[in-house]
MARBA-3410 file (N, C-alpha, C, O; in Angstrom, 1 decimal):
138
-23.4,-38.5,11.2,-22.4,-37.6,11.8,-23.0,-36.2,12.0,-23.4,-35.5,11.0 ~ -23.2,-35.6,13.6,-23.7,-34.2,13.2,-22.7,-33.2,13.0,-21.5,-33.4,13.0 ~ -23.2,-32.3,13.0,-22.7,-31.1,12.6,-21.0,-30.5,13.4,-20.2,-30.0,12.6 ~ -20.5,-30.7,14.8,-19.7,-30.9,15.6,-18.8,-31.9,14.7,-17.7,-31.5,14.4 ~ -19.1,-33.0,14.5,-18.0,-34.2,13.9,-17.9,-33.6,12.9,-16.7,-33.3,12.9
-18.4,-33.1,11.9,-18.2,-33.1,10.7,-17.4,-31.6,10.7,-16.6,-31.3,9.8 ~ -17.9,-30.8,12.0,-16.2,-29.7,11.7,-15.1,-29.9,12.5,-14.2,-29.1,12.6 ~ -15.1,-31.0,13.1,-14.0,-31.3,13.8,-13.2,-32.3,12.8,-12.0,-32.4,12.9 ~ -14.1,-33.1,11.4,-13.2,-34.1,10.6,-12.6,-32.9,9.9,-11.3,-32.9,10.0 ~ -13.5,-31.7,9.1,-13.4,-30.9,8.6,-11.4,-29.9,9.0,-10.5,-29.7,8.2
-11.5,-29.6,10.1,-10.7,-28.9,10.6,-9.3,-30.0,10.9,-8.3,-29.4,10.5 ~ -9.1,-31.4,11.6,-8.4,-32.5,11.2,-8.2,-32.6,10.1,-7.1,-33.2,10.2 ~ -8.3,-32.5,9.0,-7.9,-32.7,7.5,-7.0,-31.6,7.2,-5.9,-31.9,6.7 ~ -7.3,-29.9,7.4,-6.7,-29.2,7.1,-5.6,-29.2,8.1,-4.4,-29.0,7.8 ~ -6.0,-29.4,9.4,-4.4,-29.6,10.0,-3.6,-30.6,9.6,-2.5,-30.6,10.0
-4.0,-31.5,8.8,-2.9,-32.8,8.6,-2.6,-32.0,6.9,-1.6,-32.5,6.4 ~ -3.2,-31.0,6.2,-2.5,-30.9,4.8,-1.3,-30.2,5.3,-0.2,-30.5,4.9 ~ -1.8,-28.6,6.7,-1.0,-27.9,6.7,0.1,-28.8,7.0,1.1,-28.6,6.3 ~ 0.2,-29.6,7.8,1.4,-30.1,8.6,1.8,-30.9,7.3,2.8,-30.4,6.6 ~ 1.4,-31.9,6.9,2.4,-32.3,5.6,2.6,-31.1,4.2,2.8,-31.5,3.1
2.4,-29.4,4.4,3.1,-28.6,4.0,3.8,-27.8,3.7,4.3,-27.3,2.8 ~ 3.9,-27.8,5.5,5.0,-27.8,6.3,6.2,-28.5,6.4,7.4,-28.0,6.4 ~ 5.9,-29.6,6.3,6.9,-31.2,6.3,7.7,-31.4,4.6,8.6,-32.1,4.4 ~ 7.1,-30.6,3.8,7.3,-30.7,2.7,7.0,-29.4,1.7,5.9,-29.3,1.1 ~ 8.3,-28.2,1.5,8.4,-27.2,1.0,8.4,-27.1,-0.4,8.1,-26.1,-1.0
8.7,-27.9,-0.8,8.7,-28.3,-2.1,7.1,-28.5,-2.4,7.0,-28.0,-3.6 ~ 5.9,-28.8,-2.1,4.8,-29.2,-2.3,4.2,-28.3,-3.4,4.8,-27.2,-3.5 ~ 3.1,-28.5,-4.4,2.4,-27.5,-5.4,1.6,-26.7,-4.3,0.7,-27.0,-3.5 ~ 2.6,-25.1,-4.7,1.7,-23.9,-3.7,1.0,-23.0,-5.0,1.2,-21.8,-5.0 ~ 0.2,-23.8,-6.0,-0.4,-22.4,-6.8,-1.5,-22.0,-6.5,-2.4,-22.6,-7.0
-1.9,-21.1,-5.8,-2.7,-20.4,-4.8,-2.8,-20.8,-3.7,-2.2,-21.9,-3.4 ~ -3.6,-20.0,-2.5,-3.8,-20.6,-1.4,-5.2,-21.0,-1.1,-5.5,-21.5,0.0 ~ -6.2,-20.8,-2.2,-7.2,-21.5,-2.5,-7.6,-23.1,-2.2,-8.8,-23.4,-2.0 ~ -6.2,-24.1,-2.2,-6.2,-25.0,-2.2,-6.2,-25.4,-0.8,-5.6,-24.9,0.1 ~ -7.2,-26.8,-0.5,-7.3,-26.9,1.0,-5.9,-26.9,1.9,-4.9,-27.5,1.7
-6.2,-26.3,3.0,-4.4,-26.4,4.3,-3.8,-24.9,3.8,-3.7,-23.9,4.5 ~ -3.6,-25.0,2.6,-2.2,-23.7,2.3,-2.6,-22.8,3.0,-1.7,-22.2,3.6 ~ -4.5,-22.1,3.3,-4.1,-20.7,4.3,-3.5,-21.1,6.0,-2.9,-20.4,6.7 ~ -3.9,-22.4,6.2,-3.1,-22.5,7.6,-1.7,-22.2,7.5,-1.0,-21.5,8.3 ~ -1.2,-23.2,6.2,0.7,-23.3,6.0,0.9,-22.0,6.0,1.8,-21.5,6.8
0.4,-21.4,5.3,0.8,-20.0,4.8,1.0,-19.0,6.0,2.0,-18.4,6.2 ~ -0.3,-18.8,6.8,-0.2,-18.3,8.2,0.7,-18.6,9.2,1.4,-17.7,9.8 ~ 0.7,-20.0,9.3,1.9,-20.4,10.3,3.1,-20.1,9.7,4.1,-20.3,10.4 ~ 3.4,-19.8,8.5,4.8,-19.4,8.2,5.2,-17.6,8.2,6.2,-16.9,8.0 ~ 3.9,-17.3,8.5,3.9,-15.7,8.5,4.2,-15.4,10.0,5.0,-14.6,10.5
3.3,-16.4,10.7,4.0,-16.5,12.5,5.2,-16.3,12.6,5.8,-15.3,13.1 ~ 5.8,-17.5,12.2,7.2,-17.8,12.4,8.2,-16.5,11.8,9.1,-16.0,12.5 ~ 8.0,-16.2,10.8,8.5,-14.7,10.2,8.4,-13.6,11.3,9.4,-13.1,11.8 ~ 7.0,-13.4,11.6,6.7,-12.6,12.3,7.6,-12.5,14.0,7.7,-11.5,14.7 ~ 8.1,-13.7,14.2,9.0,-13.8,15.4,10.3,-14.1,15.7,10.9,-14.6,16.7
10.8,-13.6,14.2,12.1,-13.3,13.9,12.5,-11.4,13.9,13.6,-10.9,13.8 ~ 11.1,-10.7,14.0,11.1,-9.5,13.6,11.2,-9.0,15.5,10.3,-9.3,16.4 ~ 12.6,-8.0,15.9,12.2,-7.9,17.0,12.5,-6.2,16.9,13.1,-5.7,16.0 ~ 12.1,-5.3,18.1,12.3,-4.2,18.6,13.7,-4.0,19.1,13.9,-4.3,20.2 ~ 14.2,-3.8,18.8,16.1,-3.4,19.4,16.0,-3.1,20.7,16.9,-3.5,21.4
15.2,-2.4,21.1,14.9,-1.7,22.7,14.0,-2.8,23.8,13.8,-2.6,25.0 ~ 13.6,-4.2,23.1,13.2,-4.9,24.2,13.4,-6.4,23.3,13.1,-6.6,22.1 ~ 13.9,-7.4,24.2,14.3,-8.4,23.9,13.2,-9.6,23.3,13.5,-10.8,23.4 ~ 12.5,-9.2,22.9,11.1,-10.2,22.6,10.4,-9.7,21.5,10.0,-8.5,21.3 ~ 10.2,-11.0,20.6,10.0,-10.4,19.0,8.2,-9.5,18.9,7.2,-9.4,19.7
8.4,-9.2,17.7,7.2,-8.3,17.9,5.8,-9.4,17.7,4.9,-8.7,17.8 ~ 5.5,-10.4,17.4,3.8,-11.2,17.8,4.3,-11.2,18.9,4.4,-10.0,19.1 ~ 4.7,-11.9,20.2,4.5,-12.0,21.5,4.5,-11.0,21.9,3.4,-10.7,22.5 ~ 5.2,-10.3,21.8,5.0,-8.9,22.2,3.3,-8.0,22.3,3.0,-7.2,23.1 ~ 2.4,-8.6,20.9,1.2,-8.3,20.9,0.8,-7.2,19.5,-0.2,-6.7,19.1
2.3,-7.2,19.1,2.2,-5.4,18.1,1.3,-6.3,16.9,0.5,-5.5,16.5 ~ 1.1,-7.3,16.5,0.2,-7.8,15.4,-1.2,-8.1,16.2,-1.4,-8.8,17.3 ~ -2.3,-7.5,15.4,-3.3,-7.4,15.4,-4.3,-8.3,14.4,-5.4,-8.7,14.7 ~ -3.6,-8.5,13.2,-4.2,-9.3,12.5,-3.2,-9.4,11.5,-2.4,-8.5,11.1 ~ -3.7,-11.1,10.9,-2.9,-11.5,9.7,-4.2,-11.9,9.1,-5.2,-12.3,9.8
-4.3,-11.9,7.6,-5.1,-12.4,6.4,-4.3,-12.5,5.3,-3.3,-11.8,5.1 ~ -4.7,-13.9,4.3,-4.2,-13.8,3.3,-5.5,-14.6,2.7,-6.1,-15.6,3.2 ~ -5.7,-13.9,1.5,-6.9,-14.3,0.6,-6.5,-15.5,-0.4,-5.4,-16.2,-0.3 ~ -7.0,-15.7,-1.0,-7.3,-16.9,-2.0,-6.2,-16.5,-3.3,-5.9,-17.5,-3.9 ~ -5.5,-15.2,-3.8,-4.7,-15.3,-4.4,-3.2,-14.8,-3.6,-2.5,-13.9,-3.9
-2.7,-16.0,-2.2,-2.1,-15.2,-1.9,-1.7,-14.5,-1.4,-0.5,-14.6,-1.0 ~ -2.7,-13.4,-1.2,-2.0,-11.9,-0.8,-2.2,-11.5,0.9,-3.0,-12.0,1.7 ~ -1.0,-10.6,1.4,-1.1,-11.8,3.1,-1.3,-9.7,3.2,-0.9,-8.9,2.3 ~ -2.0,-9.3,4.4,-2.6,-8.4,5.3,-2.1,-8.4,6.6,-2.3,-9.2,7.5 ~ -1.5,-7.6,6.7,-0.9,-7.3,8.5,-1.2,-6.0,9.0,-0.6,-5.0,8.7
-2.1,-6.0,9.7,-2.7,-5.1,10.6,-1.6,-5.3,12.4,-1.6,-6.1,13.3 ~ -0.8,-3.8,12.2,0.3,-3.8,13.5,0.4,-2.3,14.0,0.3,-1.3,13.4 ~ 0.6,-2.6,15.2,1.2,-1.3,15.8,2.7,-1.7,16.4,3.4,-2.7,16.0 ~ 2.9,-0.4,17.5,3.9,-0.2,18.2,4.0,0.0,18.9,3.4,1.0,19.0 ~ 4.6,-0.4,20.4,4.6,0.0,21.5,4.7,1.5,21.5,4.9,1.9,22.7
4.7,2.4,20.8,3.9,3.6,21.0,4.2,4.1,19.6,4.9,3.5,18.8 ~ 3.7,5.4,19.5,3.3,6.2,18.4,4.9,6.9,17.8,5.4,6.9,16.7 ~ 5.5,7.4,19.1,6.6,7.9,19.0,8.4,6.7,18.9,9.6,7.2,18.9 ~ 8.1,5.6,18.8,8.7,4.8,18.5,9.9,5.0,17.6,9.7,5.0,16.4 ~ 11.0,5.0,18.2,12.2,5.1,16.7,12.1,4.5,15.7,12.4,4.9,14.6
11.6,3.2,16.0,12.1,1.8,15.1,10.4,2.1,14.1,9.9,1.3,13.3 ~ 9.8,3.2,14.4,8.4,3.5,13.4,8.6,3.2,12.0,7.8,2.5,11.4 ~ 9.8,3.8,11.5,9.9,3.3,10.3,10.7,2.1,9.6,10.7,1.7,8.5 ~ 11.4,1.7,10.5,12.0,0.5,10.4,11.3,-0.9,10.3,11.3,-1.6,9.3 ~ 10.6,-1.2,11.6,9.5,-2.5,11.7,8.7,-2.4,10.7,9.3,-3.0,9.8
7.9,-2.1,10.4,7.0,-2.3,9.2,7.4,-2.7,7.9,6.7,-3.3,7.1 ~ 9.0,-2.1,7.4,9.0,-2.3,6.1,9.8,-3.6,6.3,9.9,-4.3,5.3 ~ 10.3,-3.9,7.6,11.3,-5.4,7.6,10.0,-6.5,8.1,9.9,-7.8,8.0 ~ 9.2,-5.8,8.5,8.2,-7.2,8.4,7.3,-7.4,7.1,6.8,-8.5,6.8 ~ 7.2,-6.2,6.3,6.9,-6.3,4.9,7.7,-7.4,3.9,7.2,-8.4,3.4
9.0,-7.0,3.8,10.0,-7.9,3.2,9.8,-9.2,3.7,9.4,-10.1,3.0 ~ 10.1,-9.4,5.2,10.2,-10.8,5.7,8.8,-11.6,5.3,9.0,-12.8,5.0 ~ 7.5,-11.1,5.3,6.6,-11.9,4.6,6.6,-11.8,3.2,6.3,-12.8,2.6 ~ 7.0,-10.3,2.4,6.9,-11.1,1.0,8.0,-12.2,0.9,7.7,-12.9,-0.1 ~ 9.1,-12.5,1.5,10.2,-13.6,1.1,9.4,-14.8,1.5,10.1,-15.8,1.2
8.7,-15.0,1.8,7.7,-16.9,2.3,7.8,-17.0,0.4,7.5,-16.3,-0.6 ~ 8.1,-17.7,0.5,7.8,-19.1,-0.8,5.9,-18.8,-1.0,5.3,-19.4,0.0 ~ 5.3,-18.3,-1.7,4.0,-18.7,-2.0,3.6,-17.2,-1.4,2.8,-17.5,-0.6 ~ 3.7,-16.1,-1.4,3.2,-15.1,-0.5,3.5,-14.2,-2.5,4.5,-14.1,-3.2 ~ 2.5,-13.9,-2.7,2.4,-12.7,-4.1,2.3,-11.4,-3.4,3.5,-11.0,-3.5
1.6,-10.7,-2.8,1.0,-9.2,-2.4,1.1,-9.1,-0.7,0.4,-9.8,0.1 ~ 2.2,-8.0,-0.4,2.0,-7.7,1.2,1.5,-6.4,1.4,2.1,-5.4,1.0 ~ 0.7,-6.5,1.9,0.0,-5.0,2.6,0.5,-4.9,4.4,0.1,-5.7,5.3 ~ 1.1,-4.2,4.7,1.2,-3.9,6.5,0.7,-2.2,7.0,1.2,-1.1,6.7 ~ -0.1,-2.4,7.4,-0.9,-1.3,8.0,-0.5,-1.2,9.3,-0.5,-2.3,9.9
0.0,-0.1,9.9,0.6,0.4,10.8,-0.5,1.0,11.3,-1.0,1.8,10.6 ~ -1.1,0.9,12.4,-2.2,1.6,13.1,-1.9,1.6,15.1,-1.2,1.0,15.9 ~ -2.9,2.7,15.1,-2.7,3.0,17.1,-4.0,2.7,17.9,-4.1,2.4,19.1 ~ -4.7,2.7,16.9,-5.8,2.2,17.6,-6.1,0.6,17.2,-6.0,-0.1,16.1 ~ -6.7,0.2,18.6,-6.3,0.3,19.7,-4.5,0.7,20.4,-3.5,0.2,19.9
-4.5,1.3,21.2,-3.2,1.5,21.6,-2.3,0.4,22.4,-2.6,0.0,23.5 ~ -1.3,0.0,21.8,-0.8,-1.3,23.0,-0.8,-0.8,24.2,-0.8,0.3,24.6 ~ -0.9,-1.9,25.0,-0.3,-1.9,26.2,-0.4,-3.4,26.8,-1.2,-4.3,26.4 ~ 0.7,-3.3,28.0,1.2,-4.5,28.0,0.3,-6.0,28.4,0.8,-7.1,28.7 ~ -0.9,-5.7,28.2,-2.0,-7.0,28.3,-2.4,-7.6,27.3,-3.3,-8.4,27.1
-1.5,-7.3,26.5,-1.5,-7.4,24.5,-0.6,-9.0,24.9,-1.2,-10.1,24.8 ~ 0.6,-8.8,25.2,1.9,-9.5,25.8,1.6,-11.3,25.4,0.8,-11.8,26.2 ~ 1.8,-11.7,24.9,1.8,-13.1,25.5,2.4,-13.3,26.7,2.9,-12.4,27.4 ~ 2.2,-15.1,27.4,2.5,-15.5,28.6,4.1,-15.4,28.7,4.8,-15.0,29.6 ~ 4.5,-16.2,27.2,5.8,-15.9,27.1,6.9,-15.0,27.2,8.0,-15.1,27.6
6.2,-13.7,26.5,6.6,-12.4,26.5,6.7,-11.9,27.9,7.9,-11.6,28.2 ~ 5.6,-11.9,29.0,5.7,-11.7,29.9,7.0,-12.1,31.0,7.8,-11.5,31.7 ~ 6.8,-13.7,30.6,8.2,-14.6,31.4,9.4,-14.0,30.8,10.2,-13.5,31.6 ~ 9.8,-13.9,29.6,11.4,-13.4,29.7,11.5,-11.9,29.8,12.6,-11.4,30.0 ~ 10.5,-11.2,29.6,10.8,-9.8,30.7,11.0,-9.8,32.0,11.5,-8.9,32.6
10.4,-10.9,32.6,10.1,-10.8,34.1,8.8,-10.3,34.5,8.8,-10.0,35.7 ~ 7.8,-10.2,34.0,6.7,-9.4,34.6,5.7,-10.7,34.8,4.6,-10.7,34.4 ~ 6.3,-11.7,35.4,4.9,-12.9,35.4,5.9,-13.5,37.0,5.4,-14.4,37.7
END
């Protein structure tokens, strides 16, 4: 088996843990150390994250592009690096602390950090395809 198969069996395994821990909430989450949980764990910070939207535009904030990065380490602890469709933003102090809450409430999530940053500055090429279509700009 070279090296190719062996991260492709590699990476098939972890999608079949996440998806059966997914499929099954109840599952042992004591750390995320354990093979699958950082996929589970991410894809449930997605789905959080696209429940979180802007009041001023109809499209949650990941499609939108305001997340920049998600991490969560080995005990855990999940990292959101986000902006705002701009600096002067009303919702400045609002978005961040309800995407804070909304990821510390995941089942298995100990420590949220959200870093609000401008650099890079959005702009609309950030957008998903999706984002695009229900504004109309596609």
């Amino acid at each position: 088996m070279n090296n190719a198969d062996k991260c492709k069996e590699s990476l098939k395994a972890a999608i079949n843990k996440a998806t059966e821990y997914a499929e099954n909430p109840d599952m042992n989450t004591n750390g995320c150390n354990q093979e699958g949980n950082y996929l589970a764990i991410e894809g449930k910070i997605v789905d959080e994250l696209k429940t979180v939207f802007d009041p001023e535009i109809p499209v949650n904030i990941y499609d939108l592009g305001l997340i920049y990065e998600i991490r969560v380490d080995e005990n855990c602890n999940a990292y959101i690096k986000m902006t705002l469709t701009s600096p002067s933003c009303p919702m400045a102090e609002t978005i961040p602390i309800e995407v804070h809450q909304k990821i510390k409430d995941i089942t298995g999530i100990n420590e949220v950090q959200v870093d609000l940053v401008f650099d890079p500055p959005w702009s609309k090429d950030m957008m998903s395809e999706d984002a695009l279509l229900q504004l109309g700009m596609l």
